[in-house]
BAVEXRO-270638 format. One line per field, with one value per residue: residue number from 0; residue in three letters; x, y, z of N, C-alpha, C, O in turn. Coordinates in steps of 0.05 Angstrom, whole numbers, plus 5000, padded with zeros to 4 digits. Layout:
BEGIN
vextor (NUM / ...)
seti (ALA / ...)
n.px (X / ...)
n.py (Y / ...)
n.pz (Z / ...)
ca.px (X / ...)
ca.py (Y / ...)
ca.pz (Z / ...)
c.px (X / ...)
c.py (Y / ...)
c.pz (Z / ...)
o.px (X / ...)
o.py (Y / ...)
o.pz (Z / ...)
***
This chain:
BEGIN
vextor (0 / 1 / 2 / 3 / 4 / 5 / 6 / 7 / 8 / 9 / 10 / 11 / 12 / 13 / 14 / 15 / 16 / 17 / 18 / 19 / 20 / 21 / 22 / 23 / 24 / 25 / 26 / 27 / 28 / 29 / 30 / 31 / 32 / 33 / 34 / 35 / 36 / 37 / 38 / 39 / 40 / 41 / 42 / 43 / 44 / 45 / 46 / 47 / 48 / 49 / 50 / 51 / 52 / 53 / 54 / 55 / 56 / 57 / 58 / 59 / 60 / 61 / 62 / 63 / 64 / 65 / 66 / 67 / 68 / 69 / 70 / 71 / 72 / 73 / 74 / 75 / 76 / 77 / 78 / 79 / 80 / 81 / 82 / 83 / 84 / 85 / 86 / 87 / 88 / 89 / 90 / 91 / 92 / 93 / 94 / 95 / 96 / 97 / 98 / 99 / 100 / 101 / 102 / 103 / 104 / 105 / 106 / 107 / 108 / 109 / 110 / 111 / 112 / 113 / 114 / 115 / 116 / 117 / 118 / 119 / 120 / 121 / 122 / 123 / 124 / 125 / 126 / 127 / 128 / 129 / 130 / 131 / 132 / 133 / 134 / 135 / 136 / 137 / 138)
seti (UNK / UNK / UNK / UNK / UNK / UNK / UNK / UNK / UNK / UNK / UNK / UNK / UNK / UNK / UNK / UNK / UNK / UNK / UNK / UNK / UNK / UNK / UNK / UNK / UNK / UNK / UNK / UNK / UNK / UNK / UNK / UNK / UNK / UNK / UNK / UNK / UNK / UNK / UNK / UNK / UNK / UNK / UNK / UNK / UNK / UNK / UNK / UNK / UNK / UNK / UNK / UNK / UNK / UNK / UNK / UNK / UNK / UNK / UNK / UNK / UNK / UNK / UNK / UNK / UNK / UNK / UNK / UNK / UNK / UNK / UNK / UNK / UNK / UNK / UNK / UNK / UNK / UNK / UNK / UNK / UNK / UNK / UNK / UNK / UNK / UNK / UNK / UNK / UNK / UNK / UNK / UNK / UNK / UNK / UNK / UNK / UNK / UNK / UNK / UNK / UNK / UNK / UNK / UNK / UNK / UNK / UNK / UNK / UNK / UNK / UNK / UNK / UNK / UNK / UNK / UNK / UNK / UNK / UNK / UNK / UNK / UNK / UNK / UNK / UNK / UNK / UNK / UNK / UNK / UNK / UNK / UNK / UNK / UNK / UNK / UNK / UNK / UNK / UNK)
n.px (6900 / 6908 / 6967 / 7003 / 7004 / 6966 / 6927 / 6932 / 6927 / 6880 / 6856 / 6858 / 6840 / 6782 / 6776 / 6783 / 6767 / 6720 / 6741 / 6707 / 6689 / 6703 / 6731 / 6724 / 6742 / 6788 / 6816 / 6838 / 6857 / 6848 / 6909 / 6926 / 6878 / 6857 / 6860 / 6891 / 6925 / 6964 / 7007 / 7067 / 7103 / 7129 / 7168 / 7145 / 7147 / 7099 / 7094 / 7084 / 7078 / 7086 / 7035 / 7057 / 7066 / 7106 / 7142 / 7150 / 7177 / 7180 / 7157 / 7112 / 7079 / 7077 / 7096 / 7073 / 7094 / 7096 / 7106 / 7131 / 7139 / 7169 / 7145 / 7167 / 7142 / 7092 / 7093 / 7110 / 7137 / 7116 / 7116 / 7116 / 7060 / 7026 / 7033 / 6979 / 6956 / 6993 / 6990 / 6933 / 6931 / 6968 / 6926 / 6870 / 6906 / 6913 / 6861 / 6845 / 6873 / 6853 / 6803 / 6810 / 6829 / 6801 / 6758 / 6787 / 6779 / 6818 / 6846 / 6849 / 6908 / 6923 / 6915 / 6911 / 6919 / 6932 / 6969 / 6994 / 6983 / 6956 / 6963 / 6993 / 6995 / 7034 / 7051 / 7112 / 7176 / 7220 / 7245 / 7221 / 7231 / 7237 / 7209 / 7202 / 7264 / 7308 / 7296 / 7251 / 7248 / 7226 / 7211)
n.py (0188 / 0245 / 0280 / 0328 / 0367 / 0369 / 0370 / 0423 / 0452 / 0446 / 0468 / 0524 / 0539 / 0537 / 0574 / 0623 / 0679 / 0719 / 0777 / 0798 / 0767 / 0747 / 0675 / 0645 / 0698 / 0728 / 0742 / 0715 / 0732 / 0722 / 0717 / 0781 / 0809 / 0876 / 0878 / 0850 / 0816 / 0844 / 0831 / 0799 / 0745 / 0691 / 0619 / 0578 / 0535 / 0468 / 0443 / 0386 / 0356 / 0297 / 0296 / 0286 / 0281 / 0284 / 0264 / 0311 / 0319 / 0309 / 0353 / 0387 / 0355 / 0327 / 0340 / 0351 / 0357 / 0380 / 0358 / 0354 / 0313 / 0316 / 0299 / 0281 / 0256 / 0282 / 0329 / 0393 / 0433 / 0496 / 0536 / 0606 / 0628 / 0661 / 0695 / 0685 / 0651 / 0600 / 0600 / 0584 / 0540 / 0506 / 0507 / 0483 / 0430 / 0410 / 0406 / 0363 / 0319 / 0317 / 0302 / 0251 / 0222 / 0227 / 0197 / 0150 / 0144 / 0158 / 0172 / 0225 / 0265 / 0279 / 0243 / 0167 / 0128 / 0140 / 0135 / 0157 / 0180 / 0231 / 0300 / 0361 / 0414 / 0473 / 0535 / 0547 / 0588 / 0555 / 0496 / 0442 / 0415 / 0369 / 0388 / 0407 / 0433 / 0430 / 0394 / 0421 / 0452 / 0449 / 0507)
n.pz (1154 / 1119 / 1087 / 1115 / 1087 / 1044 / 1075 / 1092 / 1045 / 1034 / 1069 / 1068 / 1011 / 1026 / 1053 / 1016 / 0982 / 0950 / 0952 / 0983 / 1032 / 1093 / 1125 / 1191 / 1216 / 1190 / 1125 / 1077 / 1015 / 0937 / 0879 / 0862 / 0874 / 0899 / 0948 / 0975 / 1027 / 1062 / 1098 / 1110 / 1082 / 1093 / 1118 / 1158 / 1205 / 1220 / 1282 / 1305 / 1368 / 1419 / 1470 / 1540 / 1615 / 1668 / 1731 / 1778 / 1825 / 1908 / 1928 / 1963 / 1977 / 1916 / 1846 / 1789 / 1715 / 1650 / 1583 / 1514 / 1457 / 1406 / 1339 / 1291 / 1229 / 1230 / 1224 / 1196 / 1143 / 1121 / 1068 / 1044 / 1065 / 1103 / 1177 / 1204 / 1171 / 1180 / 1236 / 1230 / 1206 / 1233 / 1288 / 1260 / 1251 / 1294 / 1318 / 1274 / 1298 / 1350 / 1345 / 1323 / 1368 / 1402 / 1383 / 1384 / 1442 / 1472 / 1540 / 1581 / 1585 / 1639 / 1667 / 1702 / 1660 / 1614 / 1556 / 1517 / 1444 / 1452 / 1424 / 1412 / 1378 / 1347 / 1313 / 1286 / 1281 / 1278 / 1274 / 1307 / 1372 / 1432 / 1490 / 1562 / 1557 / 1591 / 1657 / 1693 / 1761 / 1825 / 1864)
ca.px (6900 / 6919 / 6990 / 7008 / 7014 / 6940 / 6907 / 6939 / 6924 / 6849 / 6846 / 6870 / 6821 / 6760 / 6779 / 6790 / 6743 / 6724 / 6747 / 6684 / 6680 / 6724 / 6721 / 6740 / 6757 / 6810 / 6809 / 6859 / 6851 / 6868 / 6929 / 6920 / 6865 / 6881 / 6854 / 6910 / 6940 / 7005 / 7025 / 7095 / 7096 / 7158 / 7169 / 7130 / 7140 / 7074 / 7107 / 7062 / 7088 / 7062 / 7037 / 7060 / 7069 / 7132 / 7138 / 7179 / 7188 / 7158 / 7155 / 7077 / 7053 / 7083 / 7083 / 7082 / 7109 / 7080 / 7131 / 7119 / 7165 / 7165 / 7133 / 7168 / 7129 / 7071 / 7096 / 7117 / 7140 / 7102 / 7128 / 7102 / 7046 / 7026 / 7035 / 6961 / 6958 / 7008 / 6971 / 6912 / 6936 / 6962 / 6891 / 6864 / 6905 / 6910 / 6831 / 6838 / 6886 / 6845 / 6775 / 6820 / 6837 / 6770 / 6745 / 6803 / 6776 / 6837 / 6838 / 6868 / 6940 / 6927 / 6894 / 6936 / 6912 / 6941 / 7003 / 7013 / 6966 / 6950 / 6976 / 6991 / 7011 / 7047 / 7063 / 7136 / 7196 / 7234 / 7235 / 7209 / 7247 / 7226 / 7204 / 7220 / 7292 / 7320 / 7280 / 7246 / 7260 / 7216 / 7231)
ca.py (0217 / 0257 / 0301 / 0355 / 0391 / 0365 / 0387 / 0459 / 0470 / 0443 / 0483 / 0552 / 0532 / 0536 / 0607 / 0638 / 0694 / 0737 / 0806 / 0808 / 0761 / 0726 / 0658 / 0650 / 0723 / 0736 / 0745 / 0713 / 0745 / 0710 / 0740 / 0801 / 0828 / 0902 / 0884 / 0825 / 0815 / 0857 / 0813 / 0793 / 0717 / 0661 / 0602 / 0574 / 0504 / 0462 / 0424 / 0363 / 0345 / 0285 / 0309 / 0275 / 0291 / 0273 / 0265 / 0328 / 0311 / 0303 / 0375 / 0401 / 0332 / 0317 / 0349 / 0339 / 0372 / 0376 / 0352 / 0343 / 0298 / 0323 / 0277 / 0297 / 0243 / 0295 / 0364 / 0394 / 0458 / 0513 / 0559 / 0628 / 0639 / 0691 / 0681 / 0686 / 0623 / 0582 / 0583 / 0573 / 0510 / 0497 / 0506 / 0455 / 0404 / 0403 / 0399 / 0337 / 0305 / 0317 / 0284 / 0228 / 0220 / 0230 / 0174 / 0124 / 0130 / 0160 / 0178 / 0258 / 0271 / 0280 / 0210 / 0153 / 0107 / 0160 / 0123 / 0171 / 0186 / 0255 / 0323 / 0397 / 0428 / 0499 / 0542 / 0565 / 0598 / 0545 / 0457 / 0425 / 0404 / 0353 / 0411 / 0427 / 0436 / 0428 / 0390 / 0441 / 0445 / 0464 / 0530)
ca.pz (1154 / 1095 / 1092 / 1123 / 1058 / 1033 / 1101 / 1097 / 1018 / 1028 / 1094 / 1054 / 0991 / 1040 / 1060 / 0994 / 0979 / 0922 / 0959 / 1001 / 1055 / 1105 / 1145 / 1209 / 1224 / 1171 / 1103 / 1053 / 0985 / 0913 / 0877 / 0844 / 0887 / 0902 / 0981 / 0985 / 1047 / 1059 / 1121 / 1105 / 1070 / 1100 / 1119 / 1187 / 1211 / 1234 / 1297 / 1323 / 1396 / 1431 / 1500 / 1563 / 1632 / 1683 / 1756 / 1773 / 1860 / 1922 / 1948 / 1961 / 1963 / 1895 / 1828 / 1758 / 1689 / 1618 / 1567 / 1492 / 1454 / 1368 / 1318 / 1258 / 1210 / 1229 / 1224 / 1170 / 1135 / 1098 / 1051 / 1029 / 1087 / 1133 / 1203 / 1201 / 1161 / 1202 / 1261 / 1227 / 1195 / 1261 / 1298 / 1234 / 1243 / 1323 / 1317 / 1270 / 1311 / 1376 / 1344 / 1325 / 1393 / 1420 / 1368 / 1387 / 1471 / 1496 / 1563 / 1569 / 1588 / 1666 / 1675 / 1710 / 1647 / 1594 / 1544 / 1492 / 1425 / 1452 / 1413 / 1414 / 1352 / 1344 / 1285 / 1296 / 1270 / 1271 / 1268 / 1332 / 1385 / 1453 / 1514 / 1566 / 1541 / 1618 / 1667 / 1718 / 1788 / 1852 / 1879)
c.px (6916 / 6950 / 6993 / 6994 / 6974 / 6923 / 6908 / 6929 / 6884 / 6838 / 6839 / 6850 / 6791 / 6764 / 6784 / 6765 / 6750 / 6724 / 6718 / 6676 / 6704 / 6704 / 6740 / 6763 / 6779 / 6804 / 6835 / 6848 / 6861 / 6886 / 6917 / 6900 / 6876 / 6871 / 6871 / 6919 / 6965 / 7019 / 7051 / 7083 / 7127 / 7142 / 7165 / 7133 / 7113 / 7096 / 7091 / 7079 / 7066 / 7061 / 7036 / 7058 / 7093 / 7136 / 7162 / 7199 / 7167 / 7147 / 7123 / 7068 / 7058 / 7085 / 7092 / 7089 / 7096 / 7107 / 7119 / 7147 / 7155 / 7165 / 7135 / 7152 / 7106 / 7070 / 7107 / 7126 / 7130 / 7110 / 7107 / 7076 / 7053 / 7031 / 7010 / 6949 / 6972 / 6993 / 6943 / 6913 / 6934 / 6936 / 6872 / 6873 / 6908 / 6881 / 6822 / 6843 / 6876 / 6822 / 6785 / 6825 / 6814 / 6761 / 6755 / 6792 / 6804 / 6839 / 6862 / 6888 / 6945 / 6920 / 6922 / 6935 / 6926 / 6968 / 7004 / 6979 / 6955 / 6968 / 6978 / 7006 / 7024 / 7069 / 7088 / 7154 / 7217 / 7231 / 7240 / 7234 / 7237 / 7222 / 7200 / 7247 / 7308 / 7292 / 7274 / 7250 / 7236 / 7228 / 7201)
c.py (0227 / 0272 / 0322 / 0379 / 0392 / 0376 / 0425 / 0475 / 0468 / 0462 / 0520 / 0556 / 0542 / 0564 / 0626 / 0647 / 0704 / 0772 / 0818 / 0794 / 0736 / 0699 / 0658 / 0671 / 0729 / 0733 / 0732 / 0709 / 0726 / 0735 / 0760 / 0828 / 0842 / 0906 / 0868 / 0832 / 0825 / 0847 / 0797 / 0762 / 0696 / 0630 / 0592 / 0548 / 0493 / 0440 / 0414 / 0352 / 0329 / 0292 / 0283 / 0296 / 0275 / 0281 / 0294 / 0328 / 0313 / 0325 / 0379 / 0375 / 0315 / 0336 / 0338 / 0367 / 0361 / 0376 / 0354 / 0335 / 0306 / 0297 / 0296 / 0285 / 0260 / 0322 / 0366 / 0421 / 0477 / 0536 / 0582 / 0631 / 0658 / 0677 / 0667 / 0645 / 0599 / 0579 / 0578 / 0545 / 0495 / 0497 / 0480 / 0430 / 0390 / 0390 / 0373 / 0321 / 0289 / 0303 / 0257 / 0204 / 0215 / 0202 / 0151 / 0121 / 0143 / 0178 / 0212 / 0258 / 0262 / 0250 / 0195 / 0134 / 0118 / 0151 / 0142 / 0174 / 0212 / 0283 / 0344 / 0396 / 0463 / 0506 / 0552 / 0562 / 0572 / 0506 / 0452 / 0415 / 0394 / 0387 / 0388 / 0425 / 0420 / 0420 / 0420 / 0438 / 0457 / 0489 / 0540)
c.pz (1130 / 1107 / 1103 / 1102 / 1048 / 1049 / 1091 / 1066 / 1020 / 1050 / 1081 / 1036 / 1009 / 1053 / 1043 / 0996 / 0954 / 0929 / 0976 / 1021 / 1060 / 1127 / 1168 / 1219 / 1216 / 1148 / 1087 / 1019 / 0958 / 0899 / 0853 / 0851 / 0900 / 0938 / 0984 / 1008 / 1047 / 1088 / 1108 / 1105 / 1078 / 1107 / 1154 / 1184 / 1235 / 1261 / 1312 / 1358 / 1411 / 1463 / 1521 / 1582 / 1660 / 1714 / 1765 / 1811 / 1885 / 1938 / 1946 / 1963 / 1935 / 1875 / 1804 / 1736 / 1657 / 1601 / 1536 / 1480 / 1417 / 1355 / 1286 / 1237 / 1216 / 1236 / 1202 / 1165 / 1113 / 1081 / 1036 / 1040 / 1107 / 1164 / 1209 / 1194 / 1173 / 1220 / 1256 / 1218 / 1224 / 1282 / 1280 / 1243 / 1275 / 1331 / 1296 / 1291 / 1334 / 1369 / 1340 / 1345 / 1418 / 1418 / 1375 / 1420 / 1486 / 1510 / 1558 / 1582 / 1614 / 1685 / 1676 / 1682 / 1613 / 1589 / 1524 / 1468 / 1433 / 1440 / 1415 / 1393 / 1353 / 1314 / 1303 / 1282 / 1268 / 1281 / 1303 / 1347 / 1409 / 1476 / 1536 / 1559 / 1572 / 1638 / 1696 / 1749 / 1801 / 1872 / 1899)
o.px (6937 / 6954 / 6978 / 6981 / 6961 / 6904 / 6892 / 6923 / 6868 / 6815 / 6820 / 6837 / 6779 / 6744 / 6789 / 6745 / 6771 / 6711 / 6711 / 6657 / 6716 / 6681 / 6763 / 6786 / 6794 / 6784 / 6854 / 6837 / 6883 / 6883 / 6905 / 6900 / 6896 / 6872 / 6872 / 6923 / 6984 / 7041 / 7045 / 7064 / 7143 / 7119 / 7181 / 7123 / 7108 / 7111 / 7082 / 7095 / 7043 / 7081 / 7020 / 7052 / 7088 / 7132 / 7186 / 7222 / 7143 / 7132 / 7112 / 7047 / 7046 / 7073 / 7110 / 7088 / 7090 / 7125 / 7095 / 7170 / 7133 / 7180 / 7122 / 7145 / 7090 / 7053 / 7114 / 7124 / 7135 / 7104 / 7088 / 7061 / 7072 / 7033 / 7010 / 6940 / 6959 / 6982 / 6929 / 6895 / 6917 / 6931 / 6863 / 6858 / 6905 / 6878 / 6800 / 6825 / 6881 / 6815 / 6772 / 6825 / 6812 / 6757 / 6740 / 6794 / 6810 / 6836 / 6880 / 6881 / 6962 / 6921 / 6943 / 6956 / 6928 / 6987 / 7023 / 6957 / 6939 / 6990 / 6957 / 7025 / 7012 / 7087 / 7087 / 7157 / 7232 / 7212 / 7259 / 7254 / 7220 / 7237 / 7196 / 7250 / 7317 / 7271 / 7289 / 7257 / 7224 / 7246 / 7203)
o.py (0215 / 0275 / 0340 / 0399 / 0413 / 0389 / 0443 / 0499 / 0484 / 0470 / 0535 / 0577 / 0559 / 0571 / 0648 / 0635 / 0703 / 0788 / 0842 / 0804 / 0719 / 0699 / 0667 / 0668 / 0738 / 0719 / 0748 / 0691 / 0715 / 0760 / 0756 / 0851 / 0836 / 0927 / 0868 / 0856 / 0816 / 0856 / 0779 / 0753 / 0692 / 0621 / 0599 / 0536 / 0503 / 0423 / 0425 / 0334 / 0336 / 0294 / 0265 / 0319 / 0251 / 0305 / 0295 / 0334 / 0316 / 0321 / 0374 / 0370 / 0294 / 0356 / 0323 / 0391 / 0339 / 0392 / 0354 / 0343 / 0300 / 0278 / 0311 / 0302 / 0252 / 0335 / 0347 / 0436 / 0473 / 0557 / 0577 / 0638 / 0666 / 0654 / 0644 / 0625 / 0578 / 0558 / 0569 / 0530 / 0481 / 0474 / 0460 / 0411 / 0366 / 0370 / 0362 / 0308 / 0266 / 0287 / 0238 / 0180 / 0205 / 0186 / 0132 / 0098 / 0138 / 0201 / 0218 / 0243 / 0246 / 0242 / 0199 / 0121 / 0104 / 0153 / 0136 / 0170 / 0218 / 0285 / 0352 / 0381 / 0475 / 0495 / 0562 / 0541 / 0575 / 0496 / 0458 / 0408 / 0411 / 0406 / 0364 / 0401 / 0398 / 0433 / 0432 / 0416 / 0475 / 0489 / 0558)
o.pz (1124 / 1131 / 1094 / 1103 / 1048 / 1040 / 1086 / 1063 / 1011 / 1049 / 1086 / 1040 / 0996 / 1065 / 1052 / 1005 / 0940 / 0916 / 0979 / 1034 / 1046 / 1137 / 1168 / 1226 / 1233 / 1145 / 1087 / 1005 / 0961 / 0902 / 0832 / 0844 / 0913 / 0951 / 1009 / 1011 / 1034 / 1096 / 1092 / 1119 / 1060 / 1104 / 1171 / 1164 / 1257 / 1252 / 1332 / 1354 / 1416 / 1477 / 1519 / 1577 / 1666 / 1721 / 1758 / 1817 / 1882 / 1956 / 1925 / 1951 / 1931 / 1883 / 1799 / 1741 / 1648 / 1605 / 1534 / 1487 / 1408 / 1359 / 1271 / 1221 / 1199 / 1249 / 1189 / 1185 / 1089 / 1091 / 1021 / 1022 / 1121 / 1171 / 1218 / 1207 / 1173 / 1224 / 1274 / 1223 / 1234 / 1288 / 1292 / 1246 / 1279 / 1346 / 1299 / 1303 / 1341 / 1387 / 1349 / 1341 / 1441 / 1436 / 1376 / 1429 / 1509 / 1502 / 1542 / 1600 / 1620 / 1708 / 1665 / 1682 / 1593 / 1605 / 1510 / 1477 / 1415 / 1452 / 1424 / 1389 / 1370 / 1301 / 1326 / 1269 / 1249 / 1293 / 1318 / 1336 / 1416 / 1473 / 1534 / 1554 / 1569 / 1637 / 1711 / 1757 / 1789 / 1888 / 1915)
***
């Protein structure tokens, strides 16, 4: 799989227009055009989390908990995008990740046969961290 960086610039490249037509229901303009995007431009981190799930107790019968644990070797940080753009990257590279995943046979998250190689990605304000923060409780 290519870089972070290489996904997000080839992803962006493939949405450039010449001030008359958008893909995927947005438009990002090249510079100079007087339609450019006036959405405020920072810094958005892509955060890859691998998805699990954790026994959380025995009330109801049992239940369980969705966890994701951060895979920094596959998140990354983008500079000078829209929000727009962030979660479109993010949407991109969740949708590689997931045919990858498809292709390798592995079973989906909720399955008793399910070790790990499954993903969720999220653009966000700030660098990845394991969820839930505090394990949940039954109330």
């Amino acid at each position: 799989m290519s870089s972070l960086q290489e996904h997000i610039d080839r992803s962006l490249r493939a949405r450039e227009c010449v001030c008359s037509s958008g893909i995927l229901g947005f438009r990002i303009h090249r510079d100079g055009c007087p339609m450019a995007d006036t959405e405020p431009r920072g810094r958005w981190y892509v955060n890859v989390y691998e998805r699990g799930q954790r026994y959380g107790g025995p009330e109801e019968g049992g239940w369980w908990y969705d966890t994701g644990c951060f895979v920094p070797e596959k998140s990354g940080l983008l500079t000078d995008v829209t929000e727009k753009e962030a979660h479109q990257a993010a949407r991109d590279l969740w949708s590689d990740l997931d045919e990858e995943a498809i292709e390798d046979n592995l079973p989906p998250v909720h399955s008793v046969m399910y070790r790990g190689g499954r993903y969720t990605v999220r653009a966000e304000e700030q660098p990845g961290r394991d969820f839930p923060a505090e394990t949940p409780h039954y109330e």
